[in-house]
N, C-alpha and C positions, 0 to 999 in steps of 0.2 A: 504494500500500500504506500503509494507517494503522497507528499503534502506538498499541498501550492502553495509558491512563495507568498501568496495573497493570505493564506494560513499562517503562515510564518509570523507573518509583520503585523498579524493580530495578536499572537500569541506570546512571543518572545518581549512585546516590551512590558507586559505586566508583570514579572519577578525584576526588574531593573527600576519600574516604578513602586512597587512594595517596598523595595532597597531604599530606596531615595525618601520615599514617603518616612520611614523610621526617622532614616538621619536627619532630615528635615524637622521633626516632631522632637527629635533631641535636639538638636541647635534652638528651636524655638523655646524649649524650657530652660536649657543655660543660659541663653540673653537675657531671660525672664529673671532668672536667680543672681546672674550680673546687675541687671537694673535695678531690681531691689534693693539689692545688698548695696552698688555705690550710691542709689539716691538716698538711701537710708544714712547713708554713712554722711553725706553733704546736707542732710533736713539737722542732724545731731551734732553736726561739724562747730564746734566757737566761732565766733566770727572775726578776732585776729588769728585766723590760722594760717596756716602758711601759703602761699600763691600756688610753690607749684605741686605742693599736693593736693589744693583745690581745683587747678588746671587737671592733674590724673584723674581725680574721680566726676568731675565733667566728663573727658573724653571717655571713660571706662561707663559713665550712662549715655550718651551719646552714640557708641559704636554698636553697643548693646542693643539700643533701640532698632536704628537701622539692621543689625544683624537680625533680629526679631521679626521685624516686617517682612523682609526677605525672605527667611524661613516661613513665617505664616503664607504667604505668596508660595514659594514651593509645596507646599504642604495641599495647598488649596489644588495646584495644578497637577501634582502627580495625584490627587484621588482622584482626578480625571481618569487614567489608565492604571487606574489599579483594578486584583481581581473583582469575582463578582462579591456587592455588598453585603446580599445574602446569604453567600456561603460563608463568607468571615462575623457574621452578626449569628448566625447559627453556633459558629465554632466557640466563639466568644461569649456567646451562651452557659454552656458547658464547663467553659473555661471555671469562670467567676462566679462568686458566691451570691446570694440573690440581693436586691438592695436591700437598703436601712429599710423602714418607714415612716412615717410621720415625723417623728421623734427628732431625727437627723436635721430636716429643716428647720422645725420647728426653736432649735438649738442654733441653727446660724438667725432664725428670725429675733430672738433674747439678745442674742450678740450686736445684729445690727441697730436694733434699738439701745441698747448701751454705747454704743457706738458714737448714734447720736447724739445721746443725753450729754458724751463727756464734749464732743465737739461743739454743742450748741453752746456748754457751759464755759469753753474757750473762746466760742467766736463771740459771744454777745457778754460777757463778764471778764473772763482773766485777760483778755487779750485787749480789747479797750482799754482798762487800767491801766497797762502794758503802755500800751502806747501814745497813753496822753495821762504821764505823770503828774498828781498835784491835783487833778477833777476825782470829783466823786462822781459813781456811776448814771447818779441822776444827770448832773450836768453834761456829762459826756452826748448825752443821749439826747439831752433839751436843745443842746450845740448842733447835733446832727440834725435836730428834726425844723432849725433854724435856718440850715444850710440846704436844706431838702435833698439832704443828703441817707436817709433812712425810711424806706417803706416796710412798716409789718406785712403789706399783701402778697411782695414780695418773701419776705421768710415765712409767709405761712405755707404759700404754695409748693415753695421746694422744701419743706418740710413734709406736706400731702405726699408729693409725686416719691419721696424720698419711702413715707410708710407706706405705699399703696405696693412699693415694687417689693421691699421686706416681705408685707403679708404675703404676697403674689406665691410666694417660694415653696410653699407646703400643696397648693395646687400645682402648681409645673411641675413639681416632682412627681407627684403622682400621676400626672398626665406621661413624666418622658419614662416611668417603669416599665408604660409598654411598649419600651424599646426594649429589644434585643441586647442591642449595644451598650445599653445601659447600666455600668456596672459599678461598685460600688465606689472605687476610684473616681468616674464619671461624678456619680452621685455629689459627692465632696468637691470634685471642684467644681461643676457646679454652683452648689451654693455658696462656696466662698469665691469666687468669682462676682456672684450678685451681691452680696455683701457687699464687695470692693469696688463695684459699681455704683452703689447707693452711696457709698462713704465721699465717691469723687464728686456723684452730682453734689454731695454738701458741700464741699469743699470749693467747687464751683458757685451753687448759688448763697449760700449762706455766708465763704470766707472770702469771694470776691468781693460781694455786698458790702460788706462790713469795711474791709481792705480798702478800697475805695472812696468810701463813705469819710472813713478816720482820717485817711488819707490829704481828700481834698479840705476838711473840714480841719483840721489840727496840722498840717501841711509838714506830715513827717512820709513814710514810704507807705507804701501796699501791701511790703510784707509780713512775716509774723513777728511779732513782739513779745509772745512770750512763750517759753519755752514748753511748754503746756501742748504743743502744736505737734510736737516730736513723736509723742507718745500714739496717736491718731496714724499721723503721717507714713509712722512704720508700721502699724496696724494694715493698712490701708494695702501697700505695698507689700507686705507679709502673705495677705490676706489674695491679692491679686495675683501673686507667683503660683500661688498653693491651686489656685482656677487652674491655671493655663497647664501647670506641671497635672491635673486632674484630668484637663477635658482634652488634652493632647496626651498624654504616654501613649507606645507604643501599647495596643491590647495584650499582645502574649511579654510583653515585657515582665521580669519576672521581681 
């Protein structure tokens, strides 16, 4: 029995893309765990530190990132010619033990509400004081709302869209158990994933708000003022490595 070179060039590139796909999915998690680990390292850094180890852990999150995209890009292109889905979502099956339930989410859904509580109590208290020494909290805030520099409708909303995607976490899971592929690795990063996405929209609408606000109104920077920021920030970033190294690992990775 002969095979036509037509059969060939169907079949020969999907173990070269299975290959690639892995190492792809591994590069993606090491940029992940680079990223982290130097932005964590530069959110906690003193601020007379020294230039040019401030300069390494820039380009050390910098390359990371691009290396990341990269990777996620190849990752995305080689499941194009990879085998069929089916039969690895079957194998994979068997492989893995059956999900969490409830309980699992429901555990990153406490977390990311703590999450919040501690960042709301840094962006709208310790970090104001922070940054406009000498006011008490009342005036800081009389100052901004003088300047029209402070809307509550704004922090209530990205407050809302912040708890709606938390709660969201205990239905999607149960929705993606009945995936095959779905396994408990997945499971986890998963939710810490959506965690670490709730944590950034605050960080966005809550500490730009604010940053800005103090900012134009007390005419100091946008950034954090108090150290209180750190703790969140590596959360954040902890919490976002721990997704991607989840919802990527290779399946038979062992």
């Amino acid at each position: 029995m002969t095979v036509s070179p037509e059969h060939l060039q169907r079949v020969q590139p999907r173990p070269v893309a299975n290959a690639l796909n892995v190492v792809f999915r591994w590069l993606l998690i090491g940029s992940a765990a680079v990223f982290a680990l130097a932005t964590s390292v530069a959110i906690a850094l003193p601020h007379p530190a020294s230039i040019q180890f401030a300069s390494l852990i820039n380009w050390a999150a910098g390359l990371s990132f691009l290396a990341g995209a990269a990777a996620l890009l190849g990752v995305g292109l080689t499941e194009i010619f990879r085998g069929s889905p089916a039969t690895e979502a079957r194998t994979s099956k068997l492989q893995v033990k059956p999900t969490p339930g409830v309980r699992l989410p429901l555990a990153f859904c406490v977390l990311g509400l703590l999450l919040a509580i501690y960042y709301g109590l840094h962006a709208f208290w310790w970090n104001p004081l922070a940054a406009a020494p000498g006011y008490t909290l009342s005036e800081i805030y009389s100052l901004l709302r003088e300047a029209n520099q402070f809307s509550l409708a704004v922090v209530i909303v990205w407050g809302l869209i912040v708890v709606l995607l938390v709660a969201a976490l205990p239905n999607v899971h149960e929705w993606l158990r009945g995936m095959a592929s779905y396994s408990t690795k997945r499971a986890i990063g998963f939710c810490s994933l959506a965690v670490a996405i709730a944590c950034f929209l605050l960080f966005v609408g809550w500490g730009w708000h604010m940053g800005m606000g103090l900012a134009d109104t007390f005419m100091t920077t946008g950034g954090e003022h108090s150290p209180t920021a750190v703790p969140f920030g590596v959360a954040t970033l902890v919490l976002g490595a721990l997704g991607i190294y989840g919802l990527f690992v290779p399946v038979r990775a062992r």
